[in-house]
ROTIKOL-610248 format. One record per residue (C-alpha): residue in one letter; z, x, y. Coordinates in steps of 0.001 Angstrom, whole numbers, plus 500000, padded with zeros to 6 digits. Layout:
BEGIN
REC aa     pz     px     py
REC  A      Z      X      Y
...
END
This chain:
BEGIN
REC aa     pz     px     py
REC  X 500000 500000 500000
REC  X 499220 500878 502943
REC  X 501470 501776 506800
REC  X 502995 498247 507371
REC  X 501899 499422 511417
REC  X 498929 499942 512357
REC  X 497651 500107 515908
REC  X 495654 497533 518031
REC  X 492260 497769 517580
REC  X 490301 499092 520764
REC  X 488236 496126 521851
REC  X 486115 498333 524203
REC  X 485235 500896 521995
REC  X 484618 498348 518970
REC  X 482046 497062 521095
REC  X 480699 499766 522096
REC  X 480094 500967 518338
REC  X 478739 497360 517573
REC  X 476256 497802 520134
REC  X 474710 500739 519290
REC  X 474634 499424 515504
REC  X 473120 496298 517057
REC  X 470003 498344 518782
REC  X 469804 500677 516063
REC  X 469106 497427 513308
REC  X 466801 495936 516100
REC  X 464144 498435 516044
REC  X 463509 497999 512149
REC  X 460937 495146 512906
REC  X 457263 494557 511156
REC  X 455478 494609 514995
REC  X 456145 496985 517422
REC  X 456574 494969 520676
REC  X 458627 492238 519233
REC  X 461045 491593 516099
REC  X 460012 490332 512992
REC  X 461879 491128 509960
REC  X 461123 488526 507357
REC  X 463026 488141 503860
REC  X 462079 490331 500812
REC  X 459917 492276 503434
REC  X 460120 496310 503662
REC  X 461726 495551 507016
REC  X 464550 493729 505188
REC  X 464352 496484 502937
REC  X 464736 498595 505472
REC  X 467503 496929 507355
REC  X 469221 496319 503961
REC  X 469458 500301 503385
REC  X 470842 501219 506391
REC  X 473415 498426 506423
REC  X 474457 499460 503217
REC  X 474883 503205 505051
REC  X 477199 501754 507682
REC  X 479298 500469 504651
REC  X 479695 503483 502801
REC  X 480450 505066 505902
REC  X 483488 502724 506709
REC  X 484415 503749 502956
REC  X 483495 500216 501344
REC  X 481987 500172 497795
REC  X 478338 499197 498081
REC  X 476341 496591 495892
REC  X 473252 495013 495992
REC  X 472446 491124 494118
REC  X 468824 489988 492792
REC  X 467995 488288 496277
REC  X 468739 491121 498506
REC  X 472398 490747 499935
REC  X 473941 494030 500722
REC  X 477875 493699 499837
REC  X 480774 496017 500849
REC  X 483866 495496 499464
REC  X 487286 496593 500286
REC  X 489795 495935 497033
REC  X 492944 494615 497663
REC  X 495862 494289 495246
REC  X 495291 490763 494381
REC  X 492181 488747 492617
REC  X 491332 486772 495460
REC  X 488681 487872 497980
REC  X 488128 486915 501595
REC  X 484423 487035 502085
REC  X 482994 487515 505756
REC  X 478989 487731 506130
REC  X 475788 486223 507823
REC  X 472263 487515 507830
REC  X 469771 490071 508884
REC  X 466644 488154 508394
REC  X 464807 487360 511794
REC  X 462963 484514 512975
REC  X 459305 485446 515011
REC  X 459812 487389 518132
REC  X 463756 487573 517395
REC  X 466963 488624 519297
REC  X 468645 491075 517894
REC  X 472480 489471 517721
REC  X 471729 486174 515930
REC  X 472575 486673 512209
REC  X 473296 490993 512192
REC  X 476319 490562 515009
REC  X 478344 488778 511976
REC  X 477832 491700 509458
REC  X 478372 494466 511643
REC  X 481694 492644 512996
REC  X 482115 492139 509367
REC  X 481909 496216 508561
REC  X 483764 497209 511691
REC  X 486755 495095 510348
REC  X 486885 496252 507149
REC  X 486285 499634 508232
REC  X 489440 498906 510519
REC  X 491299 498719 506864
REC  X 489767 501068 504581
REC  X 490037 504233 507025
REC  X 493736 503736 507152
REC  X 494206 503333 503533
REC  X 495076 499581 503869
REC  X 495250 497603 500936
REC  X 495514 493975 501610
REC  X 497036 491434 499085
REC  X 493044 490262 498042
REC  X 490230 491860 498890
REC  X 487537 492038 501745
REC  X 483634 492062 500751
REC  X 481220 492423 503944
REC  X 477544 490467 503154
REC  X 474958 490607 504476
REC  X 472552 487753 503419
REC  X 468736 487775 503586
REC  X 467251 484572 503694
REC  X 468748 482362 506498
REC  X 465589 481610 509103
REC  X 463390 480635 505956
REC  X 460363 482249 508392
REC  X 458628 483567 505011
REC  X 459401 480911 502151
REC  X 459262 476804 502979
REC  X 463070 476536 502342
REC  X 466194 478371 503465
REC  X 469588 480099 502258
REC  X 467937 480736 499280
REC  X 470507 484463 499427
REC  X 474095 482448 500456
REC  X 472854 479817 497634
REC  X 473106 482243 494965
REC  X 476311 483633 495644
REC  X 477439 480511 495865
REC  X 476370 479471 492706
REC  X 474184 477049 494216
REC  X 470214 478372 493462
REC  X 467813 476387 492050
REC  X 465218 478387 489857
REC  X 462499 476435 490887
REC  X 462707 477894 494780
REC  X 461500 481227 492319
REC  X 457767 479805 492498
REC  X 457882 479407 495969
REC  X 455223 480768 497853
REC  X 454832 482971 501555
REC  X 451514 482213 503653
REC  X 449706 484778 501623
REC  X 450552 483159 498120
REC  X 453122 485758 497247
REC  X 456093 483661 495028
REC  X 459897 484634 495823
REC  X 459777 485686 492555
REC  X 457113 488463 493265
REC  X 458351 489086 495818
REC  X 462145 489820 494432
REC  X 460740 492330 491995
REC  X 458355 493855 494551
REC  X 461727 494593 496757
REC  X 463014 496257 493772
REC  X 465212 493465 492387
REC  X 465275 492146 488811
REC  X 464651 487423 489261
REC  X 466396 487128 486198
REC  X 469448 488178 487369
REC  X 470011 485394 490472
REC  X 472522 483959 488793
REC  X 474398 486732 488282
REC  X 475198 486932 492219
REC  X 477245 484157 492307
REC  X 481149 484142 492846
REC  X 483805 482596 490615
REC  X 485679 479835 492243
REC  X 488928 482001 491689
REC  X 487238 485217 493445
REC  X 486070 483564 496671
REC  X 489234 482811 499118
REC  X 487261 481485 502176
REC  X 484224 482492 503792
REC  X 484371 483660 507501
REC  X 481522 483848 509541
REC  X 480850 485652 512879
REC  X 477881 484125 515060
REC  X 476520 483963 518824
REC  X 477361 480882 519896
REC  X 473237 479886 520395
REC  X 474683 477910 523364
REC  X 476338 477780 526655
REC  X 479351 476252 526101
REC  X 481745 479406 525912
REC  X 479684 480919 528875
REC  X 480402 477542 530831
REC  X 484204 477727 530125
REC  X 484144 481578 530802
REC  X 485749 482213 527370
REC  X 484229 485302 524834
REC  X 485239 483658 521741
REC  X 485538 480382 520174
REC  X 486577 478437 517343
REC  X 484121 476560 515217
REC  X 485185 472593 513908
REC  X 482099 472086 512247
REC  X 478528 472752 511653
REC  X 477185 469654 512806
REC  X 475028 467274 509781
REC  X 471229 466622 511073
REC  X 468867 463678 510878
REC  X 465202 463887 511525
REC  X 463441 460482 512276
REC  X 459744 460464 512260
REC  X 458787 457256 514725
REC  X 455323 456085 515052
REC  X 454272 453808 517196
REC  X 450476 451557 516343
REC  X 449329 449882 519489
REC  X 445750 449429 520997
REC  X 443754 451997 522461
REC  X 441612 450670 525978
REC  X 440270 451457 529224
REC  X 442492 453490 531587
REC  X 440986 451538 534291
REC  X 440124 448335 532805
REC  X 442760 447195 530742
REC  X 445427 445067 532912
REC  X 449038 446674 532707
REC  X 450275 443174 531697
REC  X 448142 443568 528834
REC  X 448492 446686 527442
REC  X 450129 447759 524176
REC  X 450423 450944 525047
REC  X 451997 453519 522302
REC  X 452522 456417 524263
REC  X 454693 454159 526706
REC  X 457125 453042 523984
REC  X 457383 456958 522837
REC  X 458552 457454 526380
REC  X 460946 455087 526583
REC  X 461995 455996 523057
REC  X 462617 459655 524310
REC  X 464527 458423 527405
REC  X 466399 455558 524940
REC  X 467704 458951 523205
REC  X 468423 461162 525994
REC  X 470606 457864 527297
REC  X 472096 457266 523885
REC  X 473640 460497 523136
REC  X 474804 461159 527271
REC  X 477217 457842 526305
REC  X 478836 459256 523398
REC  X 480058 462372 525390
REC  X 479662 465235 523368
REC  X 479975 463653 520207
REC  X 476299 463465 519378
REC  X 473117 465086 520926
REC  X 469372 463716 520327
REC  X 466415 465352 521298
REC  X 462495 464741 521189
REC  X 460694 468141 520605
REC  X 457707 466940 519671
REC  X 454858 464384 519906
REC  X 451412 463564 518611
REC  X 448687 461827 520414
REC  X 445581 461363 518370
REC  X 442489 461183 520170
REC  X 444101 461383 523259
REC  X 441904 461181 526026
REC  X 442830 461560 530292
REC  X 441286 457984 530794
REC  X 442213 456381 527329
REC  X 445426 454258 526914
REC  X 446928 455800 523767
REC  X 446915 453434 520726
REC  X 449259 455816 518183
REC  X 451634 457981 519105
REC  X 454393 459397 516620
REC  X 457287 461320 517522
REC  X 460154 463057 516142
REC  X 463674 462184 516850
REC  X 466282 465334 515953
REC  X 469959 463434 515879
REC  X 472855 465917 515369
REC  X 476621 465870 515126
REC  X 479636 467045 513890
REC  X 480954 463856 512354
REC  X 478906 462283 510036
REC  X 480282 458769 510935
REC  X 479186 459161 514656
REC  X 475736 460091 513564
REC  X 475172 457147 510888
REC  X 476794 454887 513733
REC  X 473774 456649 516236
REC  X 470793 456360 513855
REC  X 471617 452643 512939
REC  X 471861 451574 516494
REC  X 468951 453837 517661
REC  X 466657 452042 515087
REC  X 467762 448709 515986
REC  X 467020 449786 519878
REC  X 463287 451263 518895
REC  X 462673 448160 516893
REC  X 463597 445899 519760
REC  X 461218 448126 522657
REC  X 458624 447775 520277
REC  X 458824 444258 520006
REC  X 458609 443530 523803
REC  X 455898 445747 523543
REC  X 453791 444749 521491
REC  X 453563 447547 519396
REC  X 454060 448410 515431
REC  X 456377 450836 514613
REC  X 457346 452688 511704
REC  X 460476 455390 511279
REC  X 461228 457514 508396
REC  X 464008 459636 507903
REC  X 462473 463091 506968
REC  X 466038 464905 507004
REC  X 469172 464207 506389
REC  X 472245 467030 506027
REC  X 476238 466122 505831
REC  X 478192 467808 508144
REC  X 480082 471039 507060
REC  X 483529 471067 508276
REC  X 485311 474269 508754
REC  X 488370 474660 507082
REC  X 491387 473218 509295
REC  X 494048 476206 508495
REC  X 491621 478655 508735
REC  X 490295 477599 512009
REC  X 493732 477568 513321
REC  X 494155 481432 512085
REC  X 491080 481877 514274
REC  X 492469 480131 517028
REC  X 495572 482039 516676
REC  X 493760 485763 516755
REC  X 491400 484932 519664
REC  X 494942 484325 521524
REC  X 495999 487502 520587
REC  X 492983 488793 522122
REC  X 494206 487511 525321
REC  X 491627 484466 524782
REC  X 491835 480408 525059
REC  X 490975 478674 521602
REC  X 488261 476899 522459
REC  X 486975 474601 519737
REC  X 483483 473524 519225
REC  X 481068 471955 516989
REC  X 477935 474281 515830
REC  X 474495 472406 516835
REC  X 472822 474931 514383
REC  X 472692 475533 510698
REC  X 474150 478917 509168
REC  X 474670 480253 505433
REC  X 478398 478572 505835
REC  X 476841 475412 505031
REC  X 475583 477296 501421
REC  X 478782 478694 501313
REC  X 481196 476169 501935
REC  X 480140 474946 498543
REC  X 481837 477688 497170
REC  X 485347 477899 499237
REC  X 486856 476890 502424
REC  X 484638 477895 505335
REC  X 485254 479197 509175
REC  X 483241 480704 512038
REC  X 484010 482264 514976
REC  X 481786 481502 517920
REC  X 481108 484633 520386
REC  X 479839 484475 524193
REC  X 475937 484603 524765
REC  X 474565 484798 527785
REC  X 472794 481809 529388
REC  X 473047 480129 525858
REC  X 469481 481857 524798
REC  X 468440 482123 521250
REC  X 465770 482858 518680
REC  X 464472 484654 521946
REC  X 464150 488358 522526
REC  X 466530 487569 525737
REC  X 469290 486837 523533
REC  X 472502 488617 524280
REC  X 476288 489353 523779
REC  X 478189 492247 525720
REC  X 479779 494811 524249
REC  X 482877 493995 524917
REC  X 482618 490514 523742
REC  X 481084 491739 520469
REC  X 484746 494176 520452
REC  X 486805 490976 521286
REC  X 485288 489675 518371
REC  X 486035 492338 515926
REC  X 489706 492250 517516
REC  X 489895 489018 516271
REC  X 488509 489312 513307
REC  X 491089 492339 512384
REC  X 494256 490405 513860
REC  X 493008 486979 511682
REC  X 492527 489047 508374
REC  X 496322 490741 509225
REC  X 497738 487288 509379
REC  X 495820 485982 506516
REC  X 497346 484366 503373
REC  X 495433 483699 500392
END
């Protein structure tokens, strides 16, 4: 066992460390004026070598699974392990904090731990998942699926845009398919999952807070809404008489925006994008669909939303004149975080000098995949203006340290 003491960690100069492994990961990219690092590519490959460098540098043992996630692990003197990861795949013309800022956090920690000679009462393994974007195969968390026990062999014959199957693909990064299964924990390993993430919004920024405690990763519905009226005559056809579709997929838009504004935070609806066949500057359009993205953190609220938005759009349509179909093209359950462990968050950002703030995540992360393995948390950190899946994204050093701080002083108080 390890000194019972052991010094505060140095915010500043965790961040500073971070930051420089941040830069250094974000010029291993497939194009050289913008990143790209897709899943199974020699850019993960890449990435996936020198991450597991940085681990055996911060003394962790060093293992590799079938689908490409790099694992560090710390032993403790118990069975149980805490497991703290997220992902180094990149969408098209990435940032270079969204998914990589959680495992280097993750290896700075445990680093923290090892290089005094800590052993904890369970262990610590860092991962660092592959497949969270989905920007080369048609589904997602294919990598946090398997360790949680949770793959499905037929995502194997999945193909990329140049026919290559995940399968190929696997073996081509120097992995062996049949041995996915072998990647996944036992239920009696896996403690909790804990995952470190830019926030991807502007709350935190807003409150002027570096760090914040997630409540849930909020469940999704996608409605696809068409609207059949009657194409005419920009000039001839009365307004009185018009059944106009791309009218009703305005008001549907606005009927959204309105909708989710009332229920004050709880849920948020957007309209991203529409489709206007034949559309025309002097045509009144006669179809118009449209796709509704409804998201929340409480399932109920969001159910409640979607049944009252549908009875709305069927009701506008109807004074309009128009037919309308909607079909539900997505549906995801909300992941809740795990209430004790977001309290042990809440606790560490505190000792950080922090305030607790508590939010719900808009977007999806490999907790979701892993919270059907054991209790899940995350811990939200500062970006600026918000910005995302954007080469602008950002995090400062020193809230990237703040966050490591935590992360140390929440795996000191931890009780498994």
């Amino acid at each position: 066992m390890g000194p019972a003491f052991m010094p505060a960690p140095d915010a500043a100069v965790l961040g500073e460390r971070a930051d420089l492994m941040i830069r250094t990961l974000g010029a291993i990219s497939a194009e050289p004026n913008r990143l790209v690092r897709g899943f199974l590519t020699p850019e993960h490959r890449a990435a996936a070598d020198l991450i597991g460098q940085w681990m055996r540098t911060a003394q962790l043992e060093v293992s590799e699974d079938a689908l490409g996630t790099v694992r560090g692990h710390w032993p403790g003197t118990g069975s149980k392990r805490l497991l703290i990861g997220s992902h180094i795949d990149t969408v098209i013309e990435a940032g270079m904090f969204d998914g990589p800022l959680g495992v280097i956090v993750g290896i700075l920690a445990a680093e923290h731990f090892a290089k005094a000679g800590r052993n904890l009462p369970f262990g610590l393994d860092v991962l660092a998942f592959g497949d969270e974007e989905g920007s080369r195969f048609a589904k997602t968390l294919s990598s946090s699926l398997a360790v949680a026990g949770q793959f499905d062999a037929e995502r194997l014959e999945l193909t990329d845009a140049i026919g290559v199957t995940l399968r190929q693909a696997i073996t081509t990064f120097g992995r062996n398919p049949d041995d996915v299964a072998a990647a996944a924990y036992g239920r009696d390993t896996a403690a909790a999952y804990v995952e470190v993430h830019i926030e991807q919004g502007p709350v935190l920024e807003h409150r002027s807070q570096a760090l914040g405690v997630v409540t849930a990763i909020a469940g999704q519905t996608y409605i696809n809404v068409e609207f059949l009226g009657e194409a005419g005559h920009a000039g001839t056809v009365p307004m009185l008489l018009r059944r106009d579709a791309l009218a009703g997929a305005a008001e549907t838009t606005l009927l959204a925006e309105k909708m989710a504004r009332d229920t004050q935070g709880e849920v948020v609806a957007t309209v991203g994008m529409l489709r206007i066949p034949n559309a025309a500057a002097n045509v009144v359009p006669g179809n118009v669909a449209l796709i509704v993205d409804i998201r929340s953190g409480s399932d109920e609220a969001r159910r409640k939303f979607v049944d009252t938005f549908k009875a709305e759009i069927r009701a506008l349509a109807d004074r309009r004149h128009l037919g309308v179909t909607m079909t539900d093209t997505r549906n995801v359950a909300t992941t809740p975080c795990d209430p004790a462990l977001q309290d042990g968050l809440a606790e560490a950002i505190r000792a950080t000098g922090g305030e607790a703030i508590r939010l719900v995540s808009g977007a999806g992360h490999d907790g979701m995949a892993m919270a059907k393995l054991c209790p899940i948390a995350m811990l939200f950190v500062r970006c600026r203006g918000g910005i995302s899946h954007n080469p602008a994204e950002y995090a400062s050093p020193l809230d990237m340290g703040l966050a490591v701080a935590a992360l140390i002083r929440f795996i000191e108080n931890a009780k498994f």
